[in-house]
N, C-alpha and C positions, 0 to 999 in steps of 0.2 A: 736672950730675950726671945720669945715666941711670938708668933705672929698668925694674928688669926683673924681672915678676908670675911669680909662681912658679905651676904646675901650668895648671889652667885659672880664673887671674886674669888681670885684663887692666885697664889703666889708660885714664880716662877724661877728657879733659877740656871742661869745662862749659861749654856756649854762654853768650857773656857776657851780663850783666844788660844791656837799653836802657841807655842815657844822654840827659840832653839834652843842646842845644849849651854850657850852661852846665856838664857834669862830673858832673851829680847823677844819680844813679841814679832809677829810676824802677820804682817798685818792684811786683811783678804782683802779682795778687791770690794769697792764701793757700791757695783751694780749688785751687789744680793739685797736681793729686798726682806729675808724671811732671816730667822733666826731660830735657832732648835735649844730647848733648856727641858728642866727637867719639874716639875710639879712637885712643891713641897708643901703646899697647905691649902683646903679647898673650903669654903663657904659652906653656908649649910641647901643654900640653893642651887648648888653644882648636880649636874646629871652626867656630861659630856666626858669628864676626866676625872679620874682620880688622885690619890697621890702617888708619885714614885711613877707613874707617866713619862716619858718621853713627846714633849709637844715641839709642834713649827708654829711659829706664830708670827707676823708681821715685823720689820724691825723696828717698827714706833709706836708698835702697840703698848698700850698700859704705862703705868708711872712708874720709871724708878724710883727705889729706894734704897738708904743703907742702913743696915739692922746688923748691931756689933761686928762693923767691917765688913759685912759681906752684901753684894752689889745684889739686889733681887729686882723684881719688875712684878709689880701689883697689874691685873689687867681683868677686864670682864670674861667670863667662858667664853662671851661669842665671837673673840679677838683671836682666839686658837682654829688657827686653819687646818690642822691634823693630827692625830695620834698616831707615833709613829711606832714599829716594833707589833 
C-alpha cells in the first residue's frame, strides 16, 4: 500500500535499531532526544526535503504508523531539525 502525506507532511522511515549476530536488539541509551530516518514520501507542500533524504528529527516528533508491517512516522516539515549527508 502507498502512502501519500497530504499538504506539507512527509513520511519518515526510521534508521533501524543495532542488532547483534544473535537478533537481539541492543538498545541506546534514553538520553538521545533526536532520531535519524530516511524520507520516503513528501506532500505537495514540502520545500525543505525531498525523498530519499536523510533527516534528524525529534524523537516524538510526528505520528506513528504501520503500513503492511512496516513502522513509519507521519510528521510535519517543520518537525525535521536537519538534512543530514
Amino acid at each position: 500500500m502507498r502512502i501519500r502525506p497530504l499538504h506539507k507532511n512527509i513520511v519518515v522511515r526510521p534508521s533501524e535499531q543495532p542488532k547483534n549476530e544473535y537478533g537481539i536488539l541492543i538498545v541506546q541509551e534514553e538520553k538521545k532526544s533526536e532520531t535519524i530516518g530516511e524520507v520516503i514520501s513528501c506532500g505537495e507542500g514540502v520545500q525543505s526535503v525531498a525523498v530519499g533524504n536523510k533527516v534528524l528529527y525529534a524523537r516524538y516528533a510526528g505520528a506513528p504508523v504501520t503500513i503492511d508491517g512496516e513502522e513509519l512516522t507521519v510528521m510535519h516539515e517543520a518537525d525535521v531539525l536537519a538534512v543530514l549527508g
